[in-house]
N, C-alpha and C positions, 0 to 999 in steps of 0.2 A: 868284917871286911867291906871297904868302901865298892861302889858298883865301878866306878874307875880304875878301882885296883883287878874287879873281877873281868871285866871288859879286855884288860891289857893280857889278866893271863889267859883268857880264853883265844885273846887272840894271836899270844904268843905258840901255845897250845898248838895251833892249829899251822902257823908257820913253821914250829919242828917239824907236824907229820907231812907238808907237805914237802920240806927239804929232804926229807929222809925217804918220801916215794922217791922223789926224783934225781936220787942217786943211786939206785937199782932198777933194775933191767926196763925195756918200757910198760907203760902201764895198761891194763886189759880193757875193753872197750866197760867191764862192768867196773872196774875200779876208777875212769876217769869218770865214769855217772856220778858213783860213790862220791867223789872228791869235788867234784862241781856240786851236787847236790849239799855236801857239805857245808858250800862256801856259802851259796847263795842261801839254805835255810839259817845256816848262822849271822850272815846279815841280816837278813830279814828278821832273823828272834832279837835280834841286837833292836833293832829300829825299833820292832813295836815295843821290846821291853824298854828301851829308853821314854816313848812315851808313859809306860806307866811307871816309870822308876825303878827299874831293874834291869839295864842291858846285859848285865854277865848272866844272870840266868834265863834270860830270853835268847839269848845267841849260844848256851848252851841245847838248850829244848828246840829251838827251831836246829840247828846243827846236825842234832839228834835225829828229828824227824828229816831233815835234807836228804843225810844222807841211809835214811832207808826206804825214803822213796828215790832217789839216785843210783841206791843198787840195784830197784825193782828194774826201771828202765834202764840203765844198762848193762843189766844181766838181758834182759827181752833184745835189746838191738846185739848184744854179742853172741845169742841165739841165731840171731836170723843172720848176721855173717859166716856163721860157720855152717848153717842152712847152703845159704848162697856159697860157698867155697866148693859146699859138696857138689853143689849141681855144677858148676863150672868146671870141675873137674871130670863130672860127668859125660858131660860135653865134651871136651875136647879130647876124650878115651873114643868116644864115638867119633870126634870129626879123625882122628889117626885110622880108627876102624875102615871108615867110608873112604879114605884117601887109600887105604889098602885096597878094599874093595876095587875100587877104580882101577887100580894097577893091575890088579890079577885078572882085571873085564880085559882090559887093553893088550894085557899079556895073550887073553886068551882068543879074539881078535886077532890081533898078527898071526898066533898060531894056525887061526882057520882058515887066514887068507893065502899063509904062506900051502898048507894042506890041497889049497883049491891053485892056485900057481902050478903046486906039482904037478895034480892029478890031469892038467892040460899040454 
């Protein structure tokens, strides 16, 4: 098999799987790492295999490895959003707490003044 012909269907390859993410639902912070990591290690294996006369299996193996350092980092950043979601929600459970708080200060405030109005 000629490297043009392996070239085309690697890169044919790689256009199915991304037509085919991109008609299901959207994709997860570790799957877009995955697929970027993809792209760019299979260029990059293309290129250097083209210097040494092989870019179908150079944009195979770099592909390869893209996309398993692409899941590494974007499994790590889809980590630390669902980190951050918790604490945001954390938050704002406390700022509704505090806004409660407040209310029932002020509620009980009017109570004591309204108690001291009486008692005069």
């Amino acid at each position: 098999m000629s490297t043009k012909h392996q070239t085309v269907m690697v890169g044919g390859l790689l256009a199915i799987v991304l037509a085919v993410q991109g008609c299901s639902q959207p994709l997860t912070t570790r799957e877009k790492g995955t697929l970027t990591g993809v792209g760019l290690g299979a260029a990059t294996g293309a290129i250097i295999g083209a210097a040494v006369g092989n870019p179908g299996a150079g944009a195979a193996i770099g592909g390869a490895m893209g996309g398993v350092g692409g899941a590494l980092i974007g499994n790590s950043l889809q980590n630390q959003e669902a980190q951050q979601s918790q604490q945001q929600q954390q938050i704002e459970q406390q700022n509704r707490e505090i806004q409660q708080q407040r209310q029932e200060l002020e509620a009980l405030k009017r109570q004591q003044q309204q108690q001291r109005n009486d008692d005069y």
